[in-house]
C-alpha positions as CSV (number, residue, x, y, z in Angstrom):
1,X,60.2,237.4,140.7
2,X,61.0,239.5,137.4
3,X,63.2,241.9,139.5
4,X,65.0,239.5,141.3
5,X,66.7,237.7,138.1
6,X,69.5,238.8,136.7
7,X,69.1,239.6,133.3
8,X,69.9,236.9,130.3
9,X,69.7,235.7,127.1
10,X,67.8,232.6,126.5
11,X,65.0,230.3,128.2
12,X,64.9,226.9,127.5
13,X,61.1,224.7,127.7
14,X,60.0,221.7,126.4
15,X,57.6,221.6,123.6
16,X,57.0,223.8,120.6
17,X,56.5,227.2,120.0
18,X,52.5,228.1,121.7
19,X,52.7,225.8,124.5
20,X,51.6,226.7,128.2
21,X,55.8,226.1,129.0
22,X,56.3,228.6,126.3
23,X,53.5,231.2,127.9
24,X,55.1,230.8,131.1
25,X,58.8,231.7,129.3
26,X,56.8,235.3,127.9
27,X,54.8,236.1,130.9
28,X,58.0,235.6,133.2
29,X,60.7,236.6,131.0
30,X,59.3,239.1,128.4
31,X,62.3,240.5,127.2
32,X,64.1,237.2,126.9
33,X,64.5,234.7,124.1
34,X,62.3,231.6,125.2
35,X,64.3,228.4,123.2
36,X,61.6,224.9,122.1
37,X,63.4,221.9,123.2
38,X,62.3,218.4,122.7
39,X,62.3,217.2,125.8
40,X,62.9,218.4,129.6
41,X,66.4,217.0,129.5
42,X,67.5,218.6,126.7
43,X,66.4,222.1,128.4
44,X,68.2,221.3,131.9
45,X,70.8,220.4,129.9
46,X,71.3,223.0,127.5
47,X,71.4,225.6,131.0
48,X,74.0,223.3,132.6
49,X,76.9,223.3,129.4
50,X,75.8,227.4,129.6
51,X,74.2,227.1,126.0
52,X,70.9,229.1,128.3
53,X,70.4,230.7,131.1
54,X,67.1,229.5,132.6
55,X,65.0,226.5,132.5
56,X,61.3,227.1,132.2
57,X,60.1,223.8,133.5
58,X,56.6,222.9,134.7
59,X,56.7,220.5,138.2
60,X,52.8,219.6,139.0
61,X,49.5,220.7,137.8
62,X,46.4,221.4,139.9
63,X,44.5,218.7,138.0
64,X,46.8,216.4,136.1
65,X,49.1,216.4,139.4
66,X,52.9,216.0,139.5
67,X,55.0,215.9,136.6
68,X,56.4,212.6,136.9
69,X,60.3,212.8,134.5
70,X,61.0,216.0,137.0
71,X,61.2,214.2,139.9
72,X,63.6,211.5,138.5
73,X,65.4,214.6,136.5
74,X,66.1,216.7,139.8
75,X,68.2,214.4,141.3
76,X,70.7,214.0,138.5
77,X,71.1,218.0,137.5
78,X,73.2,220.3,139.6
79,X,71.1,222.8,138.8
80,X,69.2,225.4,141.4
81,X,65.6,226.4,141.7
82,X,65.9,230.2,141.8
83,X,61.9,231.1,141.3
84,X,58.6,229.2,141.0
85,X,55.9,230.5,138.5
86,X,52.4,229.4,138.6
87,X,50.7,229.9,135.0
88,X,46.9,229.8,134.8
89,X,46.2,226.8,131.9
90,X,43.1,228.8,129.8
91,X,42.7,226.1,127.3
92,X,40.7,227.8,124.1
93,X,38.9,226.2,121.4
94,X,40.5,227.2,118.1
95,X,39.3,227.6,114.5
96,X,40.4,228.1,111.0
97,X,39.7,231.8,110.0
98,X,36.0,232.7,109.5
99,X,34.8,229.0,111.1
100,X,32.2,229.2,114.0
101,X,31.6,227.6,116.9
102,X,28.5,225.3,115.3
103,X,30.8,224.3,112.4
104,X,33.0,222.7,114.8
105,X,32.9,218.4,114.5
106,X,36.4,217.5,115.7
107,X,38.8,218.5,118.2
108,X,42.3,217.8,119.0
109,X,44.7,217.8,121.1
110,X,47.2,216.9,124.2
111,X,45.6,213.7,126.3
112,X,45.6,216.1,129.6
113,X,43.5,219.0,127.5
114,X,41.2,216.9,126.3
115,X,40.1,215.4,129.4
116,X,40.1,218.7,131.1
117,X,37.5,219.9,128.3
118,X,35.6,216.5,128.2
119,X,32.1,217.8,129.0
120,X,32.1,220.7,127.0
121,X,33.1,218.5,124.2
122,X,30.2,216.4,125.3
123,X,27.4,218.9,125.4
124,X,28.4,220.5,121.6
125,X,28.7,216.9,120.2
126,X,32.3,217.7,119.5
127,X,34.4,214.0,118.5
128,X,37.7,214.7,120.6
129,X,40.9,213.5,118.7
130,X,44.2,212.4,120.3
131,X,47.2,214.7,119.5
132,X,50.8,214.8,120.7
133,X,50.7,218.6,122.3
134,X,48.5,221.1,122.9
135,X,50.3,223.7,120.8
136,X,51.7,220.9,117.9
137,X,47.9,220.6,117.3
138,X,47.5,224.5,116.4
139,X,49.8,224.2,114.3
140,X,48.9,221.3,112.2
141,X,45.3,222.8,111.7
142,X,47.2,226.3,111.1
143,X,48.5,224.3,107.9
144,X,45.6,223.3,106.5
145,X,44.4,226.8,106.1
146,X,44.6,226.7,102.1
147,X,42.4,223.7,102.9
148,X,39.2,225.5,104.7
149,X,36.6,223.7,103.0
150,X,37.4,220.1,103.7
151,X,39.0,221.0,107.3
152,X,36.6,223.6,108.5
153,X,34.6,221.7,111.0
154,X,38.0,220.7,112.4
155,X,39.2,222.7,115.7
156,X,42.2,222.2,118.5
157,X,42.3,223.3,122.1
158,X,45.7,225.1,122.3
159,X,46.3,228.4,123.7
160,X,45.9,231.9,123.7
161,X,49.5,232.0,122.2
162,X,49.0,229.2,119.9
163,X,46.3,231.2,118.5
164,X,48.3,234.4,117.9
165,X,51.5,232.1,116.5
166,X,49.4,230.3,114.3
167,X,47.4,232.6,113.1
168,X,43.6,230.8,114.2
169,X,40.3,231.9,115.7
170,X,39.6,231.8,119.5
171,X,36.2,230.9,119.2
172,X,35.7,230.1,122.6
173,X,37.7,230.8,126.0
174,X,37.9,229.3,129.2
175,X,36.9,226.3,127.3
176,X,37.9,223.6,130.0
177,X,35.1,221.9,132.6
178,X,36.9,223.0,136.0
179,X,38.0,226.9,136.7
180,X,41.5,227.5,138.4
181,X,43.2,224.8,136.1
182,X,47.1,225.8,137.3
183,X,50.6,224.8,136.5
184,X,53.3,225.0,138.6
185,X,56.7,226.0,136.5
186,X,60.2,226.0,138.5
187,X,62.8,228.2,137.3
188,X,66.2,226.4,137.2
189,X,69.8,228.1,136.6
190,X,73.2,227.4,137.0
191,X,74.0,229.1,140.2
192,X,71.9,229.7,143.0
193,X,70.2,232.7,144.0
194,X,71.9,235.2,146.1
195,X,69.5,236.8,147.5
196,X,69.7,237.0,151.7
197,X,66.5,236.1,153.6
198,X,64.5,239.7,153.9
199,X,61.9,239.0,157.0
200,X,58.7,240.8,154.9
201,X,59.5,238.0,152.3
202,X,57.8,234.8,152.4
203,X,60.2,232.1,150.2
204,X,59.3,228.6,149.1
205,X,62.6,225.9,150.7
206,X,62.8,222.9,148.6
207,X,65.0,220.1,149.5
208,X,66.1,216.4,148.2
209,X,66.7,213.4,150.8
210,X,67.1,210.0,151.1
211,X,66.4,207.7,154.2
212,X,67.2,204.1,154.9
213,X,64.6,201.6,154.5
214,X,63.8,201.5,158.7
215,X,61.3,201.9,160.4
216,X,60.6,205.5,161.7
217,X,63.1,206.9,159.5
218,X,60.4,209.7,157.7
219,X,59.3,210.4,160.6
220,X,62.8,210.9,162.6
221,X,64.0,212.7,159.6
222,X,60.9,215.6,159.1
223,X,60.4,215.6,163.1
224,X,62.7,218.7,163.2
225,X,60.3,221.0,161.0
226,X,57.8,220.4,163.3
227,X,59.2,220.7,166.1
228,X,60.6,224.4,165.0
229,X,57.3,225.6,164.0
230,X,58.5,225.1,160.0
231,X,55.5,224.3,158.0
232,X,55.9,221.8,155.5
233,X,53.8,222.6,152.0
234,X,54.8,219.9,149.9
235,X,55.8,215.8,150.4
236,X,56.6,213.7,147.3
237,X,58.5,209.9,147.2
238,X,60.2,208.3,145.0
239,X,62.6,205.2,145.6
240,X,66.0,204.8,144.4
241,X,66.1,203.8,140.7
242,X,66.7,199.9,140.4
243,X,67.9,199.2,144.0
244,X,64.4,199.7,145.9
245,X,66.6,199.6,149.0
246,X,66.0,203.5,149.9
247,X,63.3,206.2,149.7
248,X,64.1,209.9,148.1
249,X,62.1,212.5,149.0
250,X,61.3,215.8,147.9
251,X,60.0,218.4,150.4
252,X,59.2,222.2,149.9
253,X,59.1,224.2,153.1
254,X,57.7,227.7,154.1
255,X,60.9,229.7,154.7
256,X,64.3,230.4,153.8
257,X,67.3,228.3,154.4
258,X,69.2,231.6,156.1
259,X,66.2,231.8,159.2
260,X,67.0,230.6,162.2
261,X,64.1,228.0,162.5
262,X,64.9,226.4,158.9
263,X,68.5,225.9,159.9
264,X,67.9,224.3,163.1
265,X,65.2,221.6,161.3
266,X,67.6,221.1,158.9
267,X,70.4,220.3,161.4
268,X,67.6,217.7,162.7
269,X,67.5,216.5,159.1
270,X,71.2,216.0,158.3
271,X,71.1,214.0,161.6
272,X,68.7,211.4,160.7
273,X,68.7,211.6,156.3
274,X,71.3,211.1,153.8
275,X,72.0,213.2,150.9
276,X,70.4,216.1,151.9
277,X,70.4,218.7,149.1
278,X,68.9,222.2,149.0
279,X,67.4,222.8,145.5
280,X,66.8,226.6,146.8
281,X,65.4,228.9,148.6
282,X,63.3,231.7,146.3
283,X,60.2,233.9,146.8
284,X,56.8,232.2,147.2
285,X,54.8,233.2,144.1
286,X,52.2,235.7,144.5
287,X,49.4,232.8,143.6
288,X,50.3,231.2,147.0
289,X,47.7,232.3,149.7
290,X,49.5,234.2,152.9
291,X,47.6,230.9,155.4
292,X,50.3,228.5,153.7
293,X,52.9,230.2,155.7
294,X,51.9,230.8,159.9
């Protein structure tokens, strides 16, 4: 996907300087300046008034699942998906200089880490302690370095970046209970992608929708997919912000909007959904095993 970008400036993610959003800006974009936000909105919008050029942001998590504020953000950005990113989430236990793994009592970090990393926590005797981000918690123990003595038995489970950033021990790897832990990043600019549908290519389609509140209308609506032999990867609902009168739907399809199949499922679609929107049509990461697509 590197190649395919045009070359820019900045990178907006939410979170702080270390976090997996922030990995995913450096392994992506090397050469680019990755920009902390607060928040997810504040990155989506800093891309749409032009202040960036890309939005890092992550959209599910093999574990944790979806990424709840991104569905209800999508809808009211103009922005395009112009490339997906999957980031591998290697959660390491991190020390003070000199400390060792034995000296370690308490832990903390992000909810979702912490959980991920329950049972090794469990089997060292290690007390987990709540934190409000994975890399925020580096930090915070990075500052208590003049402080060794009374906060050496304290870690946090940050990155590998965190670590370098910070300036901690990685005194253990791959500290998290389940291998393959994975996060999902979409890549969001301005404009769409211009890149024409190359056959050897396999692309990721995803699409917002709305149907009415009547029976068969999912079904009437996604019936043209399969009928043109257009696998369908990904299904998520959501229903319309204070109303509850109609269902939205995101749906990521195998294939790019310029193929003759895609275009006539989605001419099925328009006939039977409202507010049909294509996010984008982009490459299908490398992660994405070649049976997802026949």
């Amino acid at each position: 996907m590197k190649s395919e970008l045009k070359k820019s400036t900045i990178v907006a993610y939410q979170g702080i300087e270390g976090a997996y959003s922030h990995l995913a800006c450096k392994t992506v974009f090397p050469d680019y300046q990755a920009l902390a936000c607060e928040n997810f909105q504040t990155a989506i919008k800093l891309v749409e008034k032009g202040n960036a050029d890309f939005a890092m942001i992550p959209l599910e998590n093999s574990t944790a699942g979806r990424v709840e504020e991104i569905y209800r953000l999508l809808p009211k950005t103009h922005l395009n998906i112009i490339g997906e990113h999957f980031e591998p989430v290697n959660h390491c236990l991190l020390a003070l200089p000199g400390i060792k793994l034995k000296q370690i009592k308490t832990v903390s970090s992000h909810p979702q880490a912490l959980a991920q990393c329950f049972h090794r926590l469990d089997n060292l005797g290690i007390t987990p302690l709540v934190a409000m981000d994975t890399a925020l918690s580096a930090k915070e123990l990075a500052g208590k370095k003049e402080s060794a003595s009374l906060y050496g038995s304290h870690g946090a489970i940050a990155s590998t970046l965190a670590a370098e950033l910070y300036g901690l021990d990685v005194i253990a790897e791959n500290f998290q209970d389940v291998v393959g832990n994975t996060t999902r990043f979409i890549v969001l600019a301005k404009n769409a992608s211009n890149e024409s549908y190359e056959p050897k290519q396999y692309y990721i389609t995803s699409i917002l929708f709305s149907v009415r509140n009547m029976p068969a209308a999912l079904y009437k609506a996604l019936g043209g997919f399969a009928t043109n032999g257009v696998n369908m990867i990904k299904l998520e609902s959501y229903m319309d912000g204070g109303t509850m009168e109609a269902s939205h739907f995101h749906i990521d399809i195998a294939g790019h909007h310029q193929q003759n199949t895609v275009k006539n499922a989605l001419e099925e679609l328009d006939f039977f959904a409202k507010e049909v929107r294509i996010l984008g049509s982009y490459p299908a990461h490398k992660y994405r095993k070649k049976n997802e697509f026949v």
